[in-house]
N, C-alpha and C positions, 0 to 999 in steps of 0.2 A: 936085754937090750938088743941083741945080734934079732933075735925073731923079730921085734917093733922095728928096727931097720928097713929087714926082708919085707917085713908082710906092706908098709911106707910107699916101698920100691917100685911093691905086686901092684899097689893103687894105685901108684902114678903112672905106670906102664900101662894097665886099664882104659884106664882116663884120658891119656894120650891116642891111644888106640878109636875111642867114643869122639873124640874130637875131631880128628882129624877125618873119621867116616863120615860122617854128617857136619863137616864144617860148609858153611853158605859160600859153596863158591859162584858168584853170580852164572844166572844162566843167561845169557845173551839172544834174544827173538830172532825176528825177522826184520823188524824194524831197528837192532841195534841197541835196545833199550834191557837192561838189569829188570827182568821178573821175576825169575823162579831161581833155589836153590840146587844146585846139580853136586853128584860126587863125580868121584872121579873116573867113573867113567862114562863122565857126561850125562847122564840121565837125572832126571828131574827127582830131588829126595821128596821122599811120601811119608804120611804120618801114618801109623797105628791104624786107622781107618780108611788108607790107599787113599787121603787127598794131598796137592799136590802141595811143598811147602813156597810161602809167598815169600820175597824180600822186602826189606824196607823201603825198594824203591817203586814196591809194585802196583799198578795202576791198570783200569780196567781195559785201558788202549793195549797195554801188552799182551791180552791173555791169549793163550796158543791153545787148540783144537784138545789136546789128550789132556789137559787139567782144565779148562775152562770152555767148553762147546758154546755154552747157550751164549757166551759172551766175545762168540766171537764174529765178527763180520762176514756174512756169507752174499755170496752176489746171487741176485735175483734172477731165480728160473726164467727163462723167455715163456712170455706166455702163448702156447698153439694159439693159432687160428680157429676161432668159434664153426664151424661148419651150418653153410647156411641152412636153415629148414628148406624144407621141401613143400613149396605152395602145394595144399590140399588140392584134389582134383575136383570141379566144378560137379556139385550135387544138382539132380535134375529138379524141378520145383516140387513141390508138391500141390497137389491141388487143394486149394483153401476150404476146410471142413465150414458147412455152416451152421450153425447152432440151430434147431427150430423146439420150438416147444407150443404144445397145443392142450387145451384146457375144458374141462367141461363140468355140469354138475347133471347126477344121476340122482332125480328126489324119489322119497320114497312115502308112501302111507303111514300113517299114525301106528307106532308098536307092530311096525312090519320089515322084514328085510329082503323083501321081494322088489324085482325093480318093475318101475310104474311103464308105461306102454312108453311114454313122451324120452326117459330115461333107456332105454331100449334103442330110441330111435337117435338120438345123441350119441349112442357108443355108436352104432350102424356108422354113421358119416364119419365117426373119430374112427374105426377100423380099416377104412375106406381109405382115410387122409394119411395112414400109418403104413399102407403099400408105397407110397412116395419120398418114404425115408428110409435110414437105415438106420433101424431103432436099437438103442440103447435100454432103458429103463421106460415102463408107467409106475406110476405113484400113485395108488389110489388111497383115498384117505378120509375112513368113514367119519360120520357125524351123528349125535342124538341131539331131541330137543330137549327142555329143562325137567320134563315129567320122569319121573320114575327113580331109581336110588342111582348113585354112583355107579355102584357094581354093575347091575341092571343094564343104564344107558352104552358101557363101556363093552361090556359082550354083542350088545347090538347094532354100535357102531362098527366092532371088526365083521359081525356077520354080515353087514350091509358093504362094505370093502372087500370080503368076500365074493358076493355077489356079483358084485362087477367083474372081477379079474375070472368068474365063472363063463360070464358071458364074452368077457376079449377074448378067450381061451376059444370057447365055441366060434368062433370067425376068424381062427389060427394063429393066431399070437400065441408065441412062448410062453411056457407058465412061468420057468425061471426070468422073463423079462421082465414080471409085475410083483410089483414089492408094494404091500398092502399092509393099515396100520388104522388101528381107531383111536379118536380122539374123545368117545364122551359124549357130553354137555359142555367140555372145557370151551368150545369154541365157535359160539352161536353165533350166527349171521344179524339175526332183531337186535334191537337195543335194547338196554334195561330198562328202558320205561314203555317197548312196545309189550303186545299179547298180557296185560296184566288180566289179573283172575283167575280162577279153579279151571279143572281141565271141562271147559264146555266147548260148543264145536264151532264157536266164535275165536275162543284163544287157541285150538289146538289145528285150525286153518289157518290161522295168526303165524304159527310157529313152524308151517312149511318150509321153508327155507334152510332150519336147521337140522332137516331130515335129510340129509344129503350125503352123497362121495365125492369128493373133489378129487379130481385123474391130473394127471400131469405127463406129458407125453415128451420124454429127449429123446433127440438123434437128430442125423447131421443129413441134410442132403444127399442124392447119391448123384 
């Protein structure tokens, strides 16, 4: 009995002890209002995970800086003065490039990629016209007529594209400035219902036109 007493005693001393350390004595804000529980010596009691304990009077008006930041009212930074730009300094003009593009066709003989006298004299005046610019790129851009295979017409038109960019080269034009390219048969000038027939020297005079390099001449003014 005397030990069940004592040990009674130990508990209620204990218990006294727990109570009175963490009793909710209201804390009082700024604004006068019961938020937070404090001991006794005034600081705000913390739970097991250091947050802060609430009272039953507590409300999100009262909450103070050290237990509730995000919820507390902060007054608005002044905001600086934007600093004005700096108006760009006046760019001189420039002088307006103009486009010029010039054009020609260089025919050629039947199963040949030699150029014809008339072709010859068509680049002479397009070399002529191309000291008065300040040239960019020639495009030339061979041609076959419908006779002969695929493969065939395709090697004959880059040799006939060829041929040209040999002769602009010979009257001083850059060779990197001519960009040269065959098309074939893909791209005949006649219709499909003109030069009908076998290859006689009626349809293969017929098909002149598709023997050709078409040039293409950019650059700008100088």
């Amino acid at each position: 009995m005397i030990k069940t007493a004592k040990l009674s005693l130990l508990l209620a001393t204990l218990l006294g002890l727990s109570v009175s350390a963490f009793a909710q004595t209201p804390r009082i804000d700024l604004k006068g209002s019961v938020g937070y529980a404090i001991d006794g010596r005034a600081n705000v009691v913390r739970s097991g995970t250091n947050l802060c304990w609430r009272t039953g009077y507590w409300t999100p008006a009262m909450a103070i800086e050290e237990c509730d930041p995000d919820l507390v009212k902060k007054e608005p930074m002044a905001a600086k003065p934007m600093a004005k730009p700096m108006a760009p300094a006046p760019m001189a003009p420039k002088p307006a490039a103009q486009k010029v593009t010039l054009a020609a066709d260089a025919l050629f003989d039947f199963n040949k990629a030699d150029l014809r006298a008339e072709g010859k004299s068509k680049l002479d005046k397009l070399a002529s016209d191309i000291k008065g610019i300040k040239l960019e790129v020639i495009i030339a851009v061979g041609h076959a007529d419908r006779f002969g295979s695929d493969a065939y017409n395709q090697k004959l038109s880059e040799k006939r594209a060829e041929s040209v960019k040999a002769y602009l080269v010979s009257k001083g034009v850059e060779p990197n400035r001519v960009y040269t390219e065959g098309k074939g048969e893909k791209q005949p000038v006649t219709k499909a219902d003109q030069c009908k027939g076998g290859k006689s020297k009626k349809t293969v005079d017929c098909l002149q036109p598709d023997r050709r390099v078409e040039i293409e001449v950019i650059g700008t003014k100088m």
